[in-house]
Each structure stands twice: as structure tokens, then as C-alpha cells.
VOPAGU-2260 file (C-alpha; in pm, 1 decimal, decimal comma):
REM VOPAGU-2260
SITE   aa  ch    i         X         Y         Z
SITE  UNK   A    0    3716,1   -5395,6    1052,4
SITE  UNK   A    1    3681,3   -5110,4     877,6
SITE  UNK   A    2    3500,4   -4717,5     918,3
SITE  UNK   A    3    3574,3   -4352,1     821,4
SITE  UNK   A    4    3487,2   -4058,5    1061,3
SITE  UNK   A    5    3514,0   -3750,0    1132,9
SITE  UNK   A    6    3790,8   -3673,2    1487,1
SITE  UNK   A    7    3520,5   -3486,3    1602,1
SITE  UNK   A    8    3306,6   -3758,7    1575,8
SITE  UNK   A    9    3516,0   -4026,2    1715,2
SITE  UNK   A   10    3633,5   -3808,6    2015,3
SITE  UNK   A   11    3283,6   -3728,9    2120,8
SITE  UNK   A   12    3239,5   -4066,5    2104,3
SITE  UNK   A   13    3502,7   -4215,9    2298,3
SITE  UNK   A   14    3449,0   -3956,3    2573,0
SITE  UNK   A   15    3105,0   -4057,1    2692,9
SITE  UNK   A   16    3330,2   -4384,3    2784,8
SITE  UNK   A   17    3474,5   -4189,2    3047,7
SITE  UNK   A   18    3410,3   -4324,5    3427,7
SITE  UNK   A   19    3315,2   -4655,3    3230,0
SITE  UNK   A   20    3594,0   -4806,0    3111,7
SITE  UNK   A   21    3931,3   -4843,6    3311,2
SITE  UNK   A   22    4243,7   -4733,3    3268,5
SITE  UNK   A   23    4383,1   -4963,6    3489,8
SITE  UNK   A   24    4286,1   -5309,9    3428,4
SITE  UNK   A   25    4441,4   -5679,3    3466,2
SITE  UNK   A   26    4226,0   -5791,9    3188,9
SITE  UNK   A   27    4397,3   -5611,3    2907,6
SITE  UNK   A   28    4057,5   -5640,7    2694,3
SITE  UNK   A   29    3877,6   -5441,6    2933,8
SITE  UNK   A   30    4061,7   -5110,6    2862,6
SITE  UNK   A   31    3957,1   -5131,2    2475,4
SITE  UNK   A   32    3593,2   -5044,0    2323,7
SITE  UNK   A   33    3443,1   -5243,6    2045,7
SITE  UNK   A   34    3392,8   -5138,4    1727,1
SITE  UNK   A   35    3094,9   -5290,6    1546,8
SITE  UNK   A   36    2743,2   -5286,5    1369,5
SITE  UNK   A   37    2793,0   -4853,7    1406,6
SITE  UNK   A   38    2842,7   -4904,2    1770,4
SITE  UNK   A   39    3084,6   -4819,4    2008,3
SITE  UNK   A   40    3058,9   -5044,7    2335,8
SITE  UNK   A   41    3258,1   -5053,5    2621,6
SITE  UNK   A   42    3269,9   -5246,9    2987,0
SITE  UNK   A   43    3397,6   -5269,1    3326,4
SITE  UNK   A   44    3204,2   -5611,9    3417,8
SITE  UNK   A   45    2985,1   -5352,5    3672,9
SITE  UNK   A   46    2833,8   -5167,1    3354,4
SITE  UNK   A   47    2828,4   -5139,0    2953,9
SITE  UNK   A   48    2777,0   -4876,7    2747,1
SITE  UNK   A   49    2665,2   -4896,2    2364,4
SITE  UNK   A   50    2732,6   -4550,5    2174,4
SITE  UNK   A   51    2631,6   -4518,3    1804,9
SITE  UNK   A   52    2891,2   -4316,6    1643,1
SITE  UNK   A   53    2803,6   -4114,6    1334,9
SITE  UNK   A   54    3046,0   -4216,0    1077,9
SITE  UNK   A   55    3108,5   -4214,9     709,9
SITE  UNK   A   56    2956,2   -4478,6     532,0
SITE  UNK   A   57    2883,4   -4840,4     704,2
SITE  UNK   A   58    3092,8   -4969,2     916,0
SITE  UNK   A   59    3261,5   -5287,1     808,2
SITE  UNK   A   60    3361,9   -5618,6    1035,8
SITE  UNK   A   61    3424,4   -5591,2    1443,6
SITE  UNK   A   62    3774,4   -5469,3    1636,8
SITE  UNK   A   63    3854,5   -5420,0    1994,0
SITE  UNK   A   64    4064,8   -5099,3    2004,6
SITE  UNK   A   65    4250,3   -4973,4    2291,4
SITE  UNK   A   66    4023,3   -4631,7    2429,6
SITE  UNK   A   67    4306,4   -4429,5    2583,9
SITE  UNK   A   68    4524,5   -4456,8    2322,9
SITE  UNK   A   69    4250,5   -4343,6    2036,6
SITE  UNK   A   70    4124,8   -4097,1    2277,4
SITE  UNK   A   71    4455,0   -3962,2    2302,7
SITE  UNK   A   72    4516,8   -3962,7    1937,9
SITE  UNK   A   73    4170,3   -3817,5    1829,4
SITE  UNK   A   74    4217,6   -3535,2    2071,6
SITE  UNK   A   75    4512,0   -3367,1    1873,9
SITE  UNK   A   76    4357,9   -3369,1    1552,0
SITE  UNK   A   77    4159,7   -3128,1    1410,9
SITE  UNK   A   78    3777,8   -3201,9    1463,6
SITE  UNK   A   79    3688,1   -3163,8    1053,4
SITE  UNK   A   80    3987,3   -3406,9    1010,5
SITE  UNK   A   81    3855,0   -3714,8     804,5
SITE  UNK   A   82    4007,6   -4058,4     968,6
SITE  UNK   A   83    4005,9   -4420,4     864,1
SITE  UNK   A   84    4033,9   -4677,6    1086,5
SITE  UNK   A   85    4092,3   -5053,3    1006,4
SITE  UNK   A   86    4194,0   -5370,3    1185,5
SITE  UNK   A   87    4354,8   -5681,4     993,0
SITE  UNK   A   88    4535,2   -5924,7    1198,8
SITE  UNK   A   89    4573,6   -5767,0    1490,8
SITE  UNK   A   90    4698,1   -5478,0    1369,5
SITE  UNK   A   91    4475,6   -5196,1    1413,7
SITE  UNK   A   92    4574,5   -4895,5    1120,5
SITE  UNK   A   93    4427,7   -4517,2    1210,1
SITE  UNK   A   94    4495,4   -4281,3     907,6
SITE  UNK   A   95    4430,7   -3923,0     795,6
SITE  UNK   A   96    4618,8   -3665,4     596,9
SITE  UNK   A   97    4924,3   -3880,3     527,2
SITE  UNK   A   98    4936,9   -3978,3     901,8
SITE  UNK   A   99    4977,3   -4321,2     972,4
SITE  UNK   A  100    4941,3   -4498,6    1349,1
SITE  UNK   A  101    4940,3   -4819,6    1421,0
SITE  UNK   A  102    4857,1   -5037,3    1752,6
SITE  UNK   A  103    4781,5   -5335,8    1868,1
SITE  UNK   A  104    4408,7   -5515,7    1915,9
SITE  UNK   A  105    4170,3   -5743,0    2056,0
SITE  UNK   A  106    3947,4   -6016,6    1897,7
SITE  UNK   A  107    3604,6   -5892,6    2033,8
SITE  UNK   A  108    3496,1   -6256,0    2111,3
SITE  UNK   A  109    3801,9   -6155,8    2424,7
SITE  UNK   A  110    3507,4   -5933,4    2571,6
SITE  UNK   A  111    3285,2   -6039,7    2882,5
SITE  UNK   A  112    2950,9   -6055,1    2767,0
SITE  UNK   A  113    2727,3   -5820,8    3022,3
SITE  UNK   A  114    2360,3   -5950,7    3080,5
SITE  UNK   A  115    2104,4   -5691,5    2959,6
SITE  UNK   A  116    1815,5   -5653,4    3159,6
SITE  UNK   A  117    1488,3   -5808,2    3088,1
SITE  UNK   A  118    1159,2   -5635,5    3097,2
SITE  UNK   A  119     919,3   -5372,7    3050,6
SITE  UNK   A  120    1054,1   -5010,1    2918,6
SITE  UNK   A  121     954,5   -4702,9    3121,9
SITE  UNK   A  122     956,3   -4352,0    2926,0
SITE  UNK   A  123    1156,1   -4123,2    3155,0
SITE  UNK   A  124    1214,0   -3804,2    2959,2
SITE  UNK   A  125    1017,8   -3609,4    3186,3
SITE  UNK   A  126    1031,3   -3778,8    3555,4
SITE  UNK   A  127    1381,8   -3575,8    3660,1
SITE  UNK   A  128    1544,3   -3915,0    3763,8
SITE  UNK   A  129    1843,7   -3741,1    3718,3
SITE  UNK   A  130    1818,4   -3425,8    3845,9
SITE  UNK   A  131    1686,6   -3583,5    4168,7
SITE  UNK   A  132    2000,9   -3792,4    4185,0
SITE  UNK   A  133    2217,5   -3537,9    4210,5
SITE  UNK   A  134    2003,5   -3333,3    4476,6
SITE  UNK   A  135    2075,0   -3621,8    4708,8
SITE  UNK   A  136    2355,1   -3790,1    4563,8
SITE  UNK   A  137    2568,0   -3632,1    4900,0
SITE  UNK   A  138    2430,9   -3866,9    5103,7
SITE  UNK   A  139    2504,7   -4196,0    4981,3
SITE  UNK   A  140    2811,6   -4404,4    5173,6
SITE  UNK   A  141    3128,5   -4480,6    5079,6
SITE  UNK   A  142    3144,5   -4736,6    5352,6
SITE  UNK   A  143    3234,5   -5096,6    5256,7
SITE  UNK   A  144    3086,2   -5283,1    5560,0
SITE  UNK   A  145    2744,5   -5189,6    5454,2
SITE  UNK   A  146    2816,6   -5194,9    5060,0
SITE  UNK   A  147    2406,0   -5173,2    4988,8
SITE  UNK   A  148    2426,1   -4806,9    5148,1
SITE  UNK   A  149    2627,7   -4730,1    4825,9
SITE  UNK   A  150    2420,8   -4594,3    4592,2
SITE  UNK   A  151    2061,1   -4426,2    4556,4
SITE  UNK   A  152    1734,3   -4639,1    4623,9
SITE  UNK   A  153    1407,2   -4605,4    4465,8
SITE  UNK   A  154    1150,8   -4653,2    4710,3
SITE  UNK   A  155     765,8   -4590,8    4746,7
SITE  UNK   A  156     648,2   -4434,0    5089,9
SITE  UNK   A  157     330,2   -4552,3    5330,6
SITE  UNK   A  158     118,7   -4375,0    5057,4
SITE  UNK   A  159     257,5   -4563,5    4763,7
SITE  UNK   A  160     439,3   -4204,0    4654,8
SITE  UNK   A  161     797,0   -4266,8    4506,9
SITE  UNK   A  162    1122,8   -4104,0    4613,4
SITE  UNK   A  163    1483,1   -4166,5    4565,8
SITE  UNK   A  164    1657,3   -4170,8    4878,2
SITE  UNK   A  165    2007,2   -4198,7    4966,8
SITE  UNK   A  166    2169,9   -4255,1    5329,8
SITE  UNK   A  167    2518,3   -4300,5    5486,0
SITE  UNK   A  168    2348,1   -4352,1    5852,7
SITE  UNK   A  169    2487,0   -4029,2    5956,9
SITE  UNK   A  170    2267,2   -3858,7    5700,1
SITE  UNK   A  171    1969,4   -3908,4    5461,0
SITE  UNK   A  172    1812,7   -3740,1    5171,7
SITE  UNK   A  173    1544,9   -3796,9    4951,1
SITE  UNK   A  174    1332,9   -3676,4    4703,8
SITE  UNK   A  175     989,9   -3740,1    4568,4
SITE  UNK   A  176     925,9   -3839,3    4199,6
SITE  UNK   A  177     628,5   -3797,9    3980,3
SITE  UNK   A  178     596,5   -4230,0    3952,8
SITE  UNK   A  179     861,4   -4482,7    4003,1
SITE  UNK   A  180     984,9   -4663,9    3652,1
SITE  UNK   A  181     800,9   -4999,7    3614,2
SITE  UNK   A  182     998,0   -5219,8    3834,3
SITE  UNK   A  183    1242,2   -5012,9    3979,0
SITE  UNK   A  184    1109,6   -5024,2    4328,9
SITE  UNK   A  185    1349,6   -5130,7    4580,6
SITE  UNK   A  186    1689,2   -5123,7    4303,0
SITE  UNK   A  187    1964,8   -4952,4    4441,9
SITE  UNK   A  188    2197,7   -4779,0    4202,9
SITE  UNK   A  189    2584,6   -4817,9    4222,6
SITE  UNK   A  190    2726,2   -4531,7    4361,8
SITE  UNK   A  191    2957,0   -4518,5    4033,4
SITE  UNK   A  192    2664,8   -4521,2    3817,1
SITE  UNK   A  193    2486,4   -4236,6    4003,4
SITE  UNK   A  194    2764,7   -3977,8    3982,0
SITE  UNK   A  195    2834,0   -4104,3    3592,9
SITE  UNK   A  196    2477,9   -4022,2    3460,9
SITE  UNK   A  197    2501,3   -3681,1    3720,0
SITE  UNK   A  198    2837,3   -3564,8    3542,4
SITE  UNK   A  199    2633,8   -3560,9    3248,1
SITE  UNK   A  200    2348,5   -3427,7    3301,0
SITE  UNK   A  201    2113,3   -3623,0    3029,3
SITE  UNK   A  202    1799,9   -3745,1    3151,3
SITE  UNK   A  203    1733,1   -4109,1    2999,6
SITE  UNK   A  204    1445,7   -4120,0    2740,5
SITE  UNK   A  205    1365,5   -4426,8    2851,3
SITE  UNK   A  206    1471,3   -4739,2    3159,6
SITE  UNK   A  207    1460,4   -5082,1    3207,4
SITE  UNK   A  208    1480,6   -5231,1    3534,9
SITE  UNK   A  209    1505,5   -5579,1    3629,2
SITE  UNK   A  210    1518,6   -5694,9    3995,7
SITE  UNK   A  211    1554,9   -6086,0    3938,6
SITE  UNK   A  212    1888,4   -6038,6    3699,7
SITE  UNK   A  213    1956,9   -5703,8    3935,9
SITE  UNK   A  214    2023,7   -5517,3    3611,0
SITE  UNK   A  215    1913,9   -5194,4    3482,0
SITE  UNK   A  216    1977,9   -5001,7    3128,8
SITE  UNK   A  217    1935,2   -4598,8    3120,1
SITE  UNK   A  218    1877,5   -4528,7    2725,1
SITE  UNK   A  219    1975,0   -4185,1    2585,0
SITE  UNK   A  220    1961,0   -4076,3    2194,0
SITE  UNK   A  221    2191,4   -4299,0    2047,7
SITE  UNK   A  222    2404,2   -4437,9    2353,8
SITE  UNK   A  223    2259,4   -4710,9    2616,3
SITE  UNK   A  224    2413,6   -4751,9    2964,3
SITE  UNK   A  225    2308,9   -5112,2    3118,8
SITE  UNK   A  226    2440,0   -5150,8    3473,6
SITE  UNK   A  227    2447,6   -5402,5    3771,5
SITE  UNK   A  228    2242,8   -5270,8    4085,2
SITE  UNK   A  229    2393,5   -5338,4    4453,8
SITE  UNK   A  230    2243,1   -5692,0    4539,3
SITE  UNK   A  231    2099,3   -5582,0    4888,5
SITE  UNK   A  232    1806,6   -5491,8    5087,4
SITE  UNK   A  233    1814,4   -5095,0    5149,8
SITE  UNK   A  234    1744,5   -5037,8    5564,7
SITE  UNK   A  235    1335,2   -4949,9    5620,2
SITE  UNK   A  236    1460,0   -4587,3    5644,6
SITE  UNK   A  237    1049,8   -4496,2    5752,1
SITE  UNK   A  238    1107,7   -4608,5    6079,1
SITE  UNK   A  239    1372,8   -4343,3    6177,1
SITE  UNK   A  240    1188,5   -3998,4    5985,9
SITE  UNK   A  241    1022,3   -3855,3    6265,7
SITE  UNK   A  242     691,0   -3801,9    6174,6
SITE  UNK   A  243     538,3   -3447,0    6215,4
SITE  UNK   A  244     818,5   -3432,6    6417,2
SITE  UNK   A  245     781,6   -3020,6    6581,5
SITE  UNK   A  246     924,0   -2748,4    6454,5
SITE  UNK   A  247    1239,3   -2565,3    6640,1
SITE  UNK   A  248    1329,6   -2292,7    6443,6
SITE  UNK   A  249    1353,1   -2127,4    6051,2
SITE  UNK   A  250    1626,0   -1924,3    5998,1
SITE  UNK   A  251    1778,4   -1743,6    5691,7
SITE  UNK   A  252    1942,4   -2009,0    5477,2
SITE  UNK   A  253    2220,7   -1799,8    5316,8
SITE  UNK   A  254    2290,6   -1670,5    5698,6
SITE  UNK   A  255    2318,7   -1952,2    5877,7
SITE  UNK   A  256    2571,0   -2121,4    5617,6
SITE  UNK   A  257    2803,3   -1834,0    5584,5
SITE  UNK   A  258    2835,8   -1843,6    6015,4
SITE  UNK   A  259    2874,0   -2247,2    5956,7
SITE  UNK   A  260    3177,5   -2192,5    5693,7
SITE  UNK   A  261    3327,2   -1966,2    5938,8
SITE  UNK   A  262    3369,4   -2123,2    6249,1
SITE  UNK   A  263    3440,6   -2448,3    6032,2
SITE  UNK   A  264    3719,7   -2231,1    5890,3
SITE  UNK   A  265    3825,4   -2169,4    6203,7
SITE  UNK   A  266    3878,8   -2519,8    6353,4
SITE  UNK   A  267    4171,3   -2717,9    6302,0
SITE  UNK   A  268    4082,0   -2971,4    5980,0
SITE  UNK   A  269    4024,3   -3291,6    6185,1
SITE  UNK   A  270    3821,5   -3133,8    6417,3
SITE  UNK   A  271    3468,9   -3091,3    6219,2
SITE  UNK   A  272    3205,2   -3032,1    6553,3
SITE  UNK   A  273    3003,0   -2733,5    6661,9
SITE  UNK   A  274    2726,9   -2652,8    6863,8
SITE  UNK   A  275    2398,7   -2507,0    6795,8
SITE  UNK   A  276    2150,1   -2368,2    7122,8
SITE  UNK   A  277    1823,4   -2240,6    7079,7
SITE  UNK   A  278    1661,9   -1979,4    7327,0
SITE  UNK   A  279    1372,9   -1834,8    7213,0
SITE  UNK   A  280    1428,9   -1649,0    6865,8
SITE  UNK   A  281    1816,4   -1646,0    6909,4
SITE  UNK   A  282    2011,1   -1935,2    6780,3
SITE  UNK   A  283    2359,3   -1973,9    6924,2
SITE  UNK   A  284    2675,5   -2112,0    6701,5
SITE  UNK   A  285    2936,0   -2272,2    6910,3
SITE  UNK   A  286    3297,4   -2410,6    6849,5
SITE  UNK   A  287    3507,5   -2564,9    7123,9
SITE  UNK   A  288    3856,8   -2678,7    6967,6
SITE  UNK   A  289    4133,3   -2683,7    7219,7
SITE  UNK   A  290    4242,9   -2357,9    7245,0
SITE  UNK   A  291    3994,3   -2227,3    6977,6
SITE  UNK   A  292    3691,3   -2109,7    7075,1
SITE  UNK   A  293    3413,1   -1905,7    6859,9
SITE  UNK   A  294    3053,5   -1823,5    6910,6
SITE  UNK   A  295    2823,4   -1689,7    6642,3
SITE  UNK   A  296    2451,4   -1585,4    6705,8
SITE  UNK   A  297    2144,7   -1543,7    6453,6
SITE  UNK   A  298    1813,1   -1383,2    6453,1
SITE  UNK   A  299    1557,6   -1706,0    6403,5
SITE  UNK   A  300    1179,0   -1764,7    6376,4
SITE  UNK   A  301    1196,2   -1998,0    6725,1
SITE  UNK   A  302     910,1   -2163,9    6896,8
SITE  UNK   A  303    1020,5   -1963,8    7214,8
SITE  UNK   A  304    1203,2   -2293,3    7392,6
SITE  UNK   A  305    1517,3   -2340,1    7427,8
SITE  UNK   A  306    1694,4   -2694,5    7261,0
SITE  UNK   A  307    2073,0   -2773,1    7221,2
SITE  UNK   A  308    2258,1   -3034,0    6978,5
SITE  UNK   A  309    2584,4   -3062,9    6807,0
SITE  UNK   A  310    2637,2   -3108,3    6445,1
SITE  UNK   A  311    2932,7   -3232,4    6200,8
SITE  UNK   A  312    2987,8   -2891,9    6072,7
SITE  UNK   A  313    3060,0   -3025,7    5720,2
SITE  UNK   A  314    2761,5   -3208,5    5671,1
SITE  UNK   A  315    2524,0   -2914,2    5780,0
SITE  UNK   A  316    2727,8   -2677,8    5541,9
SITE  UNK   A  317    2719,8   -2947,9    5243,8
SITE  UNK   A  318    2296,4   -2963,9    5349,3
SITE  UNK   A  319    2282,9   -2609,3    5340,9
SITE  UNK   A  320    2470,9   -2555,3    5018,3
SITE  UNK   A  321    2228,2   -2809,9    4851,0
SITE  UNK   A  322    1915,1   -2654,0    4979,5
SITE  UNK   A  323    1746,1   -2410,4    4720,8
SITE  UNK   A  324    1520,7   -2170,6    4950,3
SITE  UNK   A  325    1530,5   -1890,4    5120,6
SITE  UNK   A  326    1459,7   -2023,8    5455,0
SITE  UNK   A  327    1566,6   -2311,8    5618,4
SITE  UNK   A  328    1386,9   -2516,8    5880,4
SITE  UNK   A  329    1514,7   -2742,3    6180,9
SITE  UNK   A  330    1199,3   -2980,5    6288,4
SITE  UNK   A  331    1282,5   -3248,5    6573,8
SITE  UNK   A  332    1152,0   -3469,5    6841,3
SITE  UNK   A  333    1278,5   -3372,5    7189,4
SITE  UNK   A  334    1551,8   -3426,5    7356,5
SITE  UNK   A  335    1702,7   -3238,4    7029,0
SITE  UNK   A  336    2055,0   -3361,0    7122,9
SITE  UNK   A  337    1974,4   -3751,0    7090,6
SITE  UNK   A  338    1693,7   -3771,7    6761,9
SITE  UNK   A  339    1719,4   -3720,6    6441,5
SITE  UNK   A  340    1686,5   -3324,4    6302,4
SITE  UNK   A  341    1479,1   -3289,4    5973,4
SITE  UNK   A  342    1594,8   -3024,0    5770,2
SITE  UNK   A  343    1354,3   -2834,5    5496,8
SITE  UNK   A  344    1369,0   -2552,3    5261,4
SITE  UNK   A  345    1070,4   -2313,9    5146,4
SITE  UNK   A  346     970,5   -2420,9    4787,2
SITE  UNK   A  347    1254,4   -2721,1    4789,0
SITE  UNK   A  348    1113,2   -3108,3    4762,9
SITE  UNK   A  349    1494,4   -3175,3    4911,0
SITE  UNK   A  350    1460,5   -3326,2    5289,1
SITE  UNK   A  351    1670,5   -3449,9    5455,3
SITE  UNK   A  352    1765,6   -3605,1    5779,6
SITE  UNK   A  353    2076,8   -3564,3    5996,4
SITE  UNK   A  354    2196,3   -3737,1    6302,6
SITE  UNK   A  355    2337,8   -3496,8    6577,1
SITE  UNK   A  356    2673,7   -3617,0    6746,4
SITE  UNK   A  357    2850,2   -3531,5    7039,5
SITE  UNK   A  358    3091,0   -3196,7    7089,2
């Protein structure tokens, strides 16, 4: 094998690997990338990613190069630095400037092949598949019991409108999308490959999904990201969203999250409950730790009843903090303390659902 590039070019190219391929690996071919046909690919036997790399001249003949060490290498050398990089038994040979490193490789034939996807491609510049994936990307589970809560489902509602919607049980989110990719109802995304294309913040020109293989490819200019999707049935999350489930109170988003941070500041770290009583137009904070005690009140738009529930603080601050309005609004079935509390923002498609608990 045999190419010339930039270190610019290389690095940049190497880095989009990051959160893909390992560091840590007992396969030892699984912590290199391929070089061939102008690509760049790369695998963890979850997910592959292709990446064309702009080079000088055609590349020549196929390698399988360990990442971390040419990532290392590429990142202390001048970006306008002009490398070569060849492979002949097993040796592979990086050069620039009189510089000469050396390291072992891979025959790429040693590389899992990953199964592409089959069928139709959606055009996705525009949807925000993205962008709504890391609205609600807070919600998914990290539990292994119930490994198909661990990532971010596409589903369509009763009225055949899609959403993205992502649950622990504790808590869900969702949010609606302009038209579901051709196929993609019912996939769930790997966790893993929700917070990779979030870190980056590209929208895919263009998806694949394919339920039978449960396999889906993201395509960006120049790079492709194929992935597995969680082989599981995602819970029938319309039968727990209350429907035009009454409103208890709107209160001043910013407000109401600076009185959460405090009293959470105030408990001891383990301890993550507090209180929240309605009377009227006055909402009530309260913490009950031990020895620690707090109480925080807040002017609200009420209905004039009175309700009472207790929260995880953390999860109502992380809510919050993702909401994008000015206002905020509590809407639940009664008894508040015992059904689930859906929680709105003025202006935000965002909802999402949390489950009180006891304090």
C-alpha cells in the first residue's frame, strides 16, 4: 500500500474514528483502520465507518494500520506537512521531512466484514434527525436488564405522525419529526451511536434503514457510518402519556430551575428527592434530608387546587435545563403523587414525561 497526504488531512481523518474504534481490544485487528480504494474504514463489530480521505494522488494497494498510533503521530506534525505512507510486508513505513517511523500491520482480509444494510435511501438533510436526538438523548437507559431501552426509537403516533422517543422508565422524551426515513419505523438506535452522531453535530444527507438485517447506515459528505440497531421491541410507550391529561400549573422556567439547583445543592449527594406542593398560585419546594431541611416557594399560574408529588431532583433540573421556553408547564392526572407528570415548554416540540417517586 501506498498514499501521500497532507497531516492535516490524515488527522482529520483519523479523528472522525473516534468513539468507533477501540482502544482496547482482544482482537488486535480491531484497533487498526483500513487503508484502501481512498477510504479510510474502521470497526468495532457494533458499527463501521468509511471516510474518504483527500490525499495526494491515488492511493495504491490495501493496509491495516494501527489508529492510535498514526493518530498520535499525525497530531505532532505540522498540518501543511506532506507524508507518505506505505506498507510492504508487514511493515508499515510513515515518512516526511527526513522523518522515518515504522510499525507493525494487519493484512486487511484480518478484518470482520460488517453487513451493510439493504434498502431504499431516505434524503435527510433537512428532517433534524440529529438535532432531535440530542434534545432527548437524556432519557435513554443505561440499564442492562432491559438492553432495548438503550438507545432512541423512531416511532409513528395514533395519527401516523413520527417522533423519536427515548425512555429509561423513570423518564421519557420525545420529539416530533417532519416524516420518518423509509423504513425506520420501530429501529432503535444504540445508545453509542446516538451520542457519536450528537458529538458531531452533522446531520446525514441521506439513511438507510433495514429492519430484517437490523442495520442502518447514516451517510455524510464523504464518510458513511453503518451501524447495528438494538434487536428488540421498544415498550407501547402510548399507553402511559396521559392524554389531555389537566393542567396544574406554568411557572417561570429559568425560576423554578435555579430553586431546583439549590436545594439539590444543598442535600447530601446520594440523597437526590424533593418535594413540590401546589396551593393555588403558590408552588412550594421542599427538601427533607436528615438534618437538612429547605423550603423554597414560587409565584405560579395554578388552577387554584392544591396537588403534592415528589421528584428526583436531578432529573427535573436535567428536564429543565433541556427545555428552551420561557415558561414551563406541569399537566397531570390526579392523584398527582402516583401518575405520570407531563412537562412542556412555550414554543418547544420537547415533551416529556416523568415519573414522581416517593420523599
Amino acid at each position: 500500500m501506498r498514499m501521500q497526504a497532507s497531516a492535516g488531512q490524515l488527522r482529520a481523518a483519523l479523528g472522525a474514528f473516534r468513539g468507533i474504534v477501540q482502544r482496547r481490544n482482544t482482537v488486535p485487528v480491531l484497533g487498526t483502520v483500513k487503508f484502501q480504494d481512498g477510504h479510510l474504514v474502521g470497526t468495532d463489530l457494533d458499527a463501521e465507518l468509511s471516510v474518504k480521505i483527500a490525499s495526494i494522488g491515488p492511493m495504491a494497494g490495501a493496509s491495516a494500520i494501527d489508529l492510535f498510533a498514526l493518530s498520535s503521530l499525525a497530531a505532532n506534525i505540522d498540518e501543511d506537512e506532506e507524508l507518505t505512507i506505505s506498507d510492504e510486508d508487514g511493515t508499515a513505513t510513515i515518512g516526511f521531512n527526513g522523518s522515518c517511523y515504522r510499525l507493525g500491520s494487519l493484512p486487511v482480509e484480518d478484518i470482520p466484514t460488517f453487513g451493510q444494510p439493504i434498502g431504499p435511501r431516505t434524503m435527510t438533510g433537512n428532517l433534524g434527525l440529529v438535532a432531535a436526538m440530542s434534545r432527548i438523548r437524556f432519557a435513554m437507559s443505561t440499564e442492562e436488564t432491559r438492553y432495548y431501552l438503550n438507545g432512541v426509537a423512531v416511532l409513528h403516533d395514533s395519527e401516523g405522525k413520527a417522533l423519536l422517543v427515548a425512555t429509561s422508565g423513570h423518564q421519557l422524551a420525545m420529539m416530533p419529526l417532519d416524516f420518518a426515513p423509509e423504513g425506520s419505523v420501530n429501529a432503535i438506535i444504540p445508545r453509542s451511536i446516538v451520542h457519536y452522531l450528537c458529538q458531531r453535530k452533522m446531520e446525514p444527507e441521506a439513511c438507510v434503514f433495514d429492519l430484517e438485517r437490523q442495520r442502518a447506515r447514516f451517510d455524510f459528505a464523504g464518510q458513511s457510518l453503518a451501524t447495528k440497531l438494538i434487536d428488540g421491541k421498544f415498550p407501547d410507550i402510548f399507553r402511559v402519556i396521559p392524554q389531555d391529561a389537566p393542567k396544574l400549573f406554568t411557572a417561570d422556567r429559568k425560576a423554578l430551575l435555579r430553586r431546583l439547583v439549590r436545594i439539590r445543592s444543598f442535600s447530601e449527594a446520594f440523597f437526590r428527592g424533593a418535594a413540590l406542593e401546589l396551593a393555588g398560585d403558590v408552588l412550594t419546594l421542599k427538601l427533607k434530608n436528615g438534618d437538612r431541611t429547605a423550603t423554597e416557594t414560587l409565584p405560579v399560574n395554578g388552577t387554584g387546587g392544591q396537588a403534592e408529588a415528589g421528584f428526583n431532583a436531578d432529573y427535573l433540573i436535567t428536564i429543565l435545563n433541556g427545555l428552551r421556553g420561557e415558561h414551563v408547564t406541569f399537566a397531570s392526572p390526579a392523584p398527582f403523587a402516583s401518575n405520570p407528570t407531563v412537562i412542556t415548554s412555550d414554543g418547544d416540540p420537547l415533551t416529556v414525561l416523568q415519573m414522581p417517586m416517593r420523599v
